[in-house]
Structure formats: C-alpha cells, structure tokens
C-alpha positions in Angstrom: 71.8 94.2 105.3 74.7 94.0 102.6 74.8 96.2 99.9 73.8 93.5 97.6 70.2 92.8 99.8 69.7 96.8 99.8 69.9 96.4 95.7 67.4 93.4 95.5 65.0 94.7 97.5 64.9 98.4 95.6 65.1 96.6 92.5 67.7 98.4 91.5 70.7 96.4 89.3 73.9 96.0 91.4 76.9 97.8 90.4 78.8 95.2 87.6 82.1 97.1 87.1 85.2 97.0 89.5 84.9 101.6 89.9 80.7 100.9 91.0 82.0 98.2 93.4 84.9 100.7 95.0 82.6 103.5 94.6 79.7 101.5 96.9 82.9 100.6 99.4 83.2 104.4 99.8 79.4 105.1 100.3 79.4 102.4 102.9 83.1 103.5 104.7 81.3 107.0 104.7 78.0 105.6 106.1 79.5 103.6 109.0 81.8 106.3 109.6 78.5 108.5 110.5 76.9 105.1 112.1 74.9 104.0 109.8 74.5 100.9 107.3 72.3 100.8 104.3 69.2 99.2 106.1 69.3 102.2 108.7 68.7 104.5 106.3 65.1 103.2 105.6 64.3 103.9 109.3 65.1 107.7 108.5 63.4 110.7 107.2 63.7 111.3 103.6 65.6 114.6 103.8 67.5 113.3 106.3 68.6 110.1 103.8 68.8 112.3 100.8 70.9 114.9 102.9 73.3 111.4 103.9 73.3 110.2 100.8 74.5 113.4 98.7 77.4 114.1 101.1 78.1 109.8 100.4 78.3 110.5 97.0 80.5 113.4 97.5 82.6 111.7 99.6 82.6 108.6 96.9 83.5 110.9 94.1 86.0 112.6 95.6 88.1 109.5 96.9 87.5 107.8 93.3 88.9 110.8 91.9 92.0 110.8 94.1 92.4 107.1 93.0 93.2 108.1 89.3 94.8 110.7 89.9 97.9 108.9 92.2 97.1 105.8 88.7 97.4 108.4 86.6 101.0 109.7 88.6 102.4 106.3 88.9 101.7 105.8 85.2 103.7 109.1 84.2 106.4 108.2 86.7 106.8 104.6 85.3 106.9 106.1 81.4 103.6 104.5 80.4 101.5 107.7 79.4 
C-alpha cells in the first residue's frame, strides 16, 4: 500500500506541499527501517501504532529540521540572508 492508498482509504487529504511530501518520505524511511509499511500498521495494536507513529513523527521532525538548518547555512555562506 503506497502512502497515497493509506490517505484515500482514511479519508484523510494527501499532503499537497513539497515539506508534507519529504516529511511522509521520512515517516516511511523510519517505518521500513523498523519493518513496517503503512498497511502493516493496521494489522497492529493501537498503542503499539500510536507508540510507532510518535517516534515517526519525531524522527520526521527532526530530519526536516536538519534540512533547514544546513538551507539555512548554505544561504548565509552564499551571502543571501
């Protein structure tokens, strides 16, 4: 199941903007990376998916927030902010 399936069938709208799009590639890097995919989760316990899911999140925070930081450096270092 792609990320775009897992949306339609929670009726949820799909991330539109390029950040939501990275920001799902992390929560999936960090799903796979504890074996699972988004259409495994619905075989698991609710704590156990919510427990997953937060430490995705995390994860998908973090790594977005590393991503504007080194922007943010390359931008200084090329005299643009």
């Amino acid at each position: 199941m792609s990320i775009e399936t897992f949306f339609l069938d929670s009726n949820l709208p799909p991330p539109e903007d390029p950040q939501a799009r990275l920001e799902t590639s992390y929560i999936e890097a960090y799903l796979a990376g504890k074996g699972y995919r988004w259409c495994s989760l619905r075989a698991l316990p609710a704590h156990q998916v919510k427990k997953l899911m937060t430490e995705a999140c995390t994860y998908a925070s973090n790594k977005l927030a590393e991503v504007e930081t080194r922007s943010r450096l390359v931008r200084t270092l090329h005299g643009k902010e």
